[in-house]
Structures are given as structure tokens and as C-alpha cells.
C-alpha positions in Angstrom: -1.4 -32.1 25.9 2.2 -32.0 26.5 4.2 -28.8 27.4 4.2 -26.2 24.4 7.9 -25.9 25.1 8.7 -29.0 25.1 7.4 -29.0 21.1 9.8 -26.6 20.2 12.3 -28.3 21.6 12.5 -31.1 18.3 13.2 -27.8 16.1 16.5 -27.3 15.1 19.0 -25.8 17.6 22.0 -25.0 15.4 22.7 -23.9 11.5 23.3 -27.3 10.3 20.4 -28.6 11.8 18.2 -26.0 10.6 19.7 -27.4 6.9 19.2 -30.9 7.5 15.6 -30.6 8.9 14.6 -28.1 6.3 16.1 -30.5 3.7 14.2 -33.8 5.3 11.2 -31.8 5.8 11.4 -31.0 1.9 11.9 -34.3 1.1 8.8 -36.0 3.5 6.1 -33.0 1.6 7.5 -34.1 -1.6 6.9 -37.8 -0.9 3.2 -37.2 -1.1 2.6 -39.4 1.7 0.2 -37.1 3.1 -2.1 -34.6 2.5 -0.3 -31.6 0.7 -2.5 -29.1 2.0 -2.9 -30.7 5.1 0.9 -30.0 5.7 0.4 -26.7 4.4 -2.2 -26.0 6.7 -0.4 -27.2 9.7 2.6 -25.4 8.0 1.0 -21.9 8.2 -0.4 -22.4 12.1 3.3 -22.6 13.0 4.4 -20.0 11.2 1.5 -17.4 12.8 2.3 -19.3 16.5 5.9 -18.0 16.3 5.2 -14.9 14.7 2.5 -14.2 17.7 5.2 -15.0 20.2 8.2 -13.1 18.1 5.7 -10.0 18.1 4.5 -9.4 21.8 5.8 -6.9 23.5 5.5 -9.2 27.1 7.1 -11.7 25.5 10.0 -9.1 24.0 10.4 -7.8 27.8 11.2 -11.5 29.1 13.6 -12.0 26.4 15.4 -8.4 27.2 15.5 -8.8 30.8 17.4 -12.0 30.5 19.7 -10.8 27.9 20.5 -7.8 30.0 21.9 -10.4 32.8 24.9 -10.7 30.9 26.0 -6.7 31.2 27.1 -6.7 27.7 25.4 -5.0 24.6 26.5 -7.8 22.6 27.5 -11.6 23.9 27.6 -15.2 22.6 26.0 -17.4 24.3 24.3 -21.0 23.3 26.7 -21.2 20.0 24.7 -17.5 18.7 25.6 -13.7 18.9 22.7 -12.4 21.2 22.7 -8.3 20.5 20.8 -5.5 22.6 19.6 -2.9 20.2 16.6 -0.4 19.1 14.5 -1.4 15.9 11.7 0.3 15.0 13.0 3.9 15.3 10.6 5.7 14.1 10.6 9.4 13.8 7.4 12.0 14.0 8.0 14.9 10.8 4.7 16.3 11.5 5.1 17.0 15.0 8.3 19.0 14.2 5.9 21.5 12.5 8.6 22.1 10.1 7.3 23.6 7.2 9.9 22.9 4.3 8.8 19.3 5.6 4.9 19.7 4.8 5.5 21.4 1.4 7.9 18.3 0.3 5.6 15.7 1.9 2.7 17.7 -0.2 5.0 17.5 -3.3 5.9 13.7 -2.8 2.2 12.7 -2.1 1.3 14.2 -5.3 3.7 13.1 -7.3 2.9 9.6 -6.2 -0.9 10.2 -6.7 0.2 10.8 -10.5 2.9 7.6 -10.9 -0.1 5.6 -9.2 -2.8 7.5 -12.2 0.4 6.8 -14.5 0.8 3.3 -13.6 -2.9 2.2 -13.8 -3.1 3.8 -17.5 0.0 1.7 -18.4 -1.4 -1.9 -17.2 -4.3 -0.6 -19.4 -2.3 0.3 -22.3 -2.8 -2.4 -24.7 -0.4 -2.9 -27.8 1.2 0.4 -26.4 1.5 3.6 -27.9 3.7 6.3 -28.8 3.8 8.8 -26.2 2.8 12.4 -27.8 5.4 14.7 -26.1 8.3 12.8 -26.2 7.5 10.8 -29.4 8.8 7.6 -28.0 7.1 4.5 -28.5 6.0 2.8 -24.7 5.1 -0.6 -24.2 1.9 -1.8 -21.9 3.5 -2.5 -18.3 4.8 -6.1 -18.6 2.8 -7.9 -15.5 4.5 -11.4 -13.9 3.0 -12.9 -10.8 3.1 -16.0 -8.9 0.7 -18.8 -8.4 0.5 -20.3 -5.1 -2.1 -21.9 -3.1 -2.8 -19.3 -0.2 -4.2 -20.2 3.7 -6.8 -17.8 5.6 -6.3 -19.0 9.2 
């Protein structure tokens, strides 16, 4: 088996390749010379290999101490902006032990513990109804959805 890097090197390397390829690539699935879900298959182990590589922190170290070679928060460099920044800020409310904090956080999980009750009655609701403190006539929750043929990998 040839070097995995070495695969990703056919990928696209610039905006208008990414275009062209994702237009060809469009055009060869459509062609039907193959196995649709075959592709789609194949499709969905690349997408889970990059995300895997995108998501580890080893891999996210490597990539930072390289970028911070260039002593810049943000550069260009191989025709792309390259920017050193936090994501993922994340905050812990509870620890503060603030306690205006708890008693809206107990006000907010109990008001969504009633929209959730509310919206279950309303995919239930039938022809509708009219709604006895208001008067007003409400409709069943309209329900749209997508069909697509999903991948367990």
C-alpha cells in the first residue's frame, strides 16, 4: 500500500480546484458507471478518515507547532490565511456557584421541559384545534424531512 499522504495529495490544492473536482466528481457518480452506493460507501470512509485526523488533539499539536514557526498570529502561506486562535471556549456556570445562575438555569430547563411537552402534543394534534385560553385556532405542527440513503461505518 502506497504512502497515505501521498493519497491526499490528488485532492484539490486550491479554490478552483476544489470546484472543478467537486464538479467532475458530480458528474462521474451521476454517470452511473458504478455502483452508487458503492461510491457512497467509499464516500463516507473519507469523510470519517479526515474527520478522525481534523479531530485529534496529537494531530492538532503538530499542526500548531508548525504554524507557530512563523511568529505571527495570522500569516499566508501556501496561497491560504493560516490563523492561531482558541475555539472551543467553553465556560463552567456551575462552578461559579452563582446563584441568580442556578435559579435561571432551573427556570430555563423547565420551561424547555414544557415547549418539549408542548411540542410533542402539537405533532399529535390532528386537524388542529382551537386553543381554549386564547381562542385562536392552531394548526398540527407541519412536519418536512428528508430522504436519503444513510451509511453505519
Amino acid at each position: 500500500m502506497e504512502q497515505a499522504l501521498s493519497t491526499i495529495t490528488v485532492f484539490p490544492s486550491n479554490k478552483t480546484e476544489i470546484a472543478m473536482y467537486g464538479r467532475k466528481l458530480k458528474a462521474e457518480i451521476l454517470a452511473n458507471d458504478r455502483d452508487p452506493l458503492s461510491i457512497l460507501k467509499q464516500l463516507k470512509y473519507v469523510e470519517k478518515v479526515i474527520k478522525d485526523i481534523l479531530t485529534d488533539d496529537e494531530i492538532d499539536n503538530h499542526f500548531l507547532n508548525e504554524a507557530h514557526l512563523y511568529n505571527e498570529k495570522t500569516f499566508d502561506h501556501l496561497d491560504c490565511k493560516f490563523t492561531i486562535q482558541e475555539t472551543g471556549v467553553k465556560y463552567d456556570y456551575e462552578a461559579s456557584g452563582d446563584p441568580v445562575w442556578f435559579d435561571l438555569n432551573s427556570e430555563i430547563t423547565k420551561l424547555k421541559e414544557s415547549m418539549k411537552e408542548r411540542e410533542q402534543f402539537l405533532q399529535k394534534a390532528g386537524e388542529g384545534f382551537v386553543e381554549p385560553n386564547s381562542g385562536v385556532f392552531v394548526n398540527a405542527a407541519p412536519r418536512t424531512s428528508k430522504t436519503k440513503v444513510t451509511v453505519r461505518i
